[in-house]
Structures are given as C-alpha cells and as structure tokens.
N, C-alpha and C positions, 0 to 999 in steps of 0.2 A: 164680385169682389167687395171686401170691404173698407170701408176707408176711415181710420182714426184720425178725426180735427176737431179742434175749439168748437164749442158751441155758436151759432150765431144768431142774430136777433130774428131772422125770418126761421129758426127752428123751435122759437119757443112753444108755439103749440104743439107738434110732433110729440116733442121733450115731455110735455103734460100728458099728451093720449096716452104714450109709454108707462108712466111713470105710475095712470090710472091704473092702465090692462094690465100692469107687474104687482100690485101690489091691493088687498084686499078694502083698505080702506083710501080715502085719500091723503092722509097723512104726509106722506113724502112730496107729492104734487105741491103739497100746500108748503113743506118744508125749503121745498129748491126755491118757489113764488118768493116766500117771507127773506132769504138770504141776495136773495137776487134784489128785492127791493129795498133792504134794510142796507145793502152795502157790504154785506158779510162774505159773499162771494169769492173764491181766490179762482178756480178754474172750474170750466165744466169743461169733458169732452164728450163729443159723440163718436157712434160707429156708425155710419152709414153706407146700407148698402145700394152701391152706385148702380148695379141692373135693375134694381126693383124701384130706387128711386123714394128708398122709405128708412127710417130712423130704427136699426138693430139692437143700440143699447146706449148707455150714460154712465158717466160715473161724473160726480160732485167733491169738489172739498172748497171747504169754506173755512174762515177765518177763527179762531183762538186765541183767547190770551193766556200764555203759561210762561208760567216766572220758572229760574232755576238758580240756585244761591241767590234769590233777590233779584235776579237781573232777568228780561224779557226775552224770550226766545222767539222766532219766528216758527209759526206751530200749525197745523191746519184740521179740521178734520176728512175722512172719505166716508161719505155717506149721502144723496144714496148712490148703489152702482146698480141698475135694470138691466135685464136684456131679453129681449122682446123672445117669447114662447118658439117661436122659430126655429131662433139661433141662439136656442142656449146648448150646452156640451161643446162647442165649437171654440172656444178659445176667447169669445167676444170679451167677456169680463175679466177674462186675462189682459188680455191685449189694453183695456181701456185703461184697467189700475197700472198695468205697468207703464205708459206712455205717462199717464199722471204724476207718479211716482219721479220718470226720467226729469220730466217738466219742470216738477217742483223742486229737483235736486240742483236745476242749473239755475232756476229763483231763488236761491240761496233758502231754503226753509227747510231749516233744523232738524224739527220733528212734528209726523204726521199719525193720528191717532183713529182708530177704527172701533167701532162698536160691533161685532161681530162674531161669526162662526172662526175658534180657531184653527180650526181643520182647514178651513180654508185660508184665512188668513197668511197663516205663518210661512206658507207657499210664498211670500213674498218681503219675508224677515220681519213680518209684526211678530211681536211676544208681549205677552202677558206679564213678564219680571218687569221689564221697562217701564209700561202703565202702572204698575201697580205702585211704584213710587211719589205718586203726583197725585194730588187730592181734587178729588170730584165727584160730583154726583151718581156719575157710571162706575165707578169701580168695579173690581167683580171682574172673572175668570173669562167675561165675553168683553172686556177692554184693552185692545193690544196696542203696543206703539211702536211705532218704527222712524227708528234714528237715523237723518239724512246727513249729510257730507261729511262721510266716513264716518259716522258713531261717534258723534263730540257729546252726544247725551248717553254717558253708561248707567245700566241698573242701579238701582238702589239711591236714584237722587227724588228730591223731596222736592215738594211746591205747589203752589195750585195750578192745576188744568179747566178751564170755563170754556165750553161752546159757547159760539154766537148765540142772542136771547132766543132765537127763533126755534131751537132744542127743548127749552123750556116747555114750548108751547106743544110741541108734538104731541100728538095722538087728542088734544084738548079742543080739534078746530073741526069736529066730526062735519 
C-alpha cells in the first residue's frame, strides 16, 4: 500500500537516493538540498511504500515571488516530482501532485507554476495562457500555471514570476 505524507527529517536521505536513481544528473538532489537550506521550501511530499518499507516517489514546491497589478501573490513552484522505476504507470505522480495541489489550496496559495511536459500537466488544470502572462526566465510553451482558490488569477494578467535563487543555479552544480 502506499501512503501520501509530508516529508520528514529522518527521509532526507531516501528523498536524495530517489531523486539520484530518477534523474541522469544530480541537479534536482542538489535543487530540493539548496531550497531546503536557503528556506525556500513550501511542502515536500512522499509516497511511501508501507510493505517494502522504502520511498516510491516526491513531489516539491517551493516558494515564488510574483506580483499581480503590483500587489504580491502567494505563488509556489512543483518541481521536482520522482517516482521510483518500480512504481511508475501506477498513479504515484498523480497521487503526489494532486495531495500537493489539495494542500496548498487549503494554505491559501493562489498560484502554482510548473516547468513541464504539457501532456501531462494539464491533467491537472496547468495551462500555458495563464503562464504565459507573467514575466520570467522560463517562459515558453513548457511553463504552465494553475490558479488556486477558484481562479482569482485569470489569463492574460501581467507581472513578474521569480523562482527561489536556487533555480538559478540548476544544472550549474555538476
């Protein structure tokens, strides 16, 4: 069975083996480390599977500043979401963004933004018109956002969008 919770301080290293074995460099390992230490952190969760006694998947979002008419929104990114070679096609990565998504809706945060595959994405009411209004470095046809407590951010609004500094640094910490 698997079981969706908060991350905890005795899964930090799990979190890292995962995040290694998912991903060709270590880029993201170092990405969750630098958010986790810098303070940038909003939630992690894991999936963990309770018979095996071993970490199935993660998903992260961390903290953002984006304005909208001038004024600050409460904003996060999803990035990364792993799931362990095992149990992927299983729902894990479903299951992790959508609890995330539930989580951060009752945290009162606005709008959450994804760097990603649309195809997948939008499975979960990211779009691309909504990102594409808001000034940043990622723009482009793989930046989607999705507006939380009921759609108070509609298309076509303007602003800047900044990830935590530790986006910056990605792929730079070979």
């Amino acid at each position: 069975m698997i079981a969706i919770r908060p991350a905890r301080g005795e899964d930090v290293a799990a979190i890292d083996t995962l995040l290694r074995r998912c991903f060709p460099a270590p880029h993201e390992a170092n990405l969750v480390r630098d958010l986790c230490a810098e303070g940038d952190m909003v939630l992690v969760l894991t999936a963990w599977d309770e018979e095996e006694g071993e970490v199935a998947g993660m998903v992260a979002f961390s903290r953002m500043s984006v304005s909208v008419g001038g004024k600050p929104v409460s904003a996060v990114a999803l990035a990364p979401v792993a799931v362990a070679p095992a149990y992927r096609r299983h729902g894990v990565a479903e299951a992790l963004i959508t609890a995330g998504l539930e989580r951060l809706e009752m945290e009162g945060v606005v709008l959450c933004f994804v760097l990603g595959e649309p195809d997948f994405y939008t499975r979960f009411g990211f779009q691309a018109d909504i990102a594409s209004g808001f000034e940043t470095p990622y723009a482009g046809a793989f930046l989607l956002a999705l507006p939380l407590q009921g759609g108070l951010i509609p298309c076509g609004v303007r602003g800047p969008a900044t990830h935590a500094p530790a986006f910056t640094r990605l792929g730079k910490d070979a």
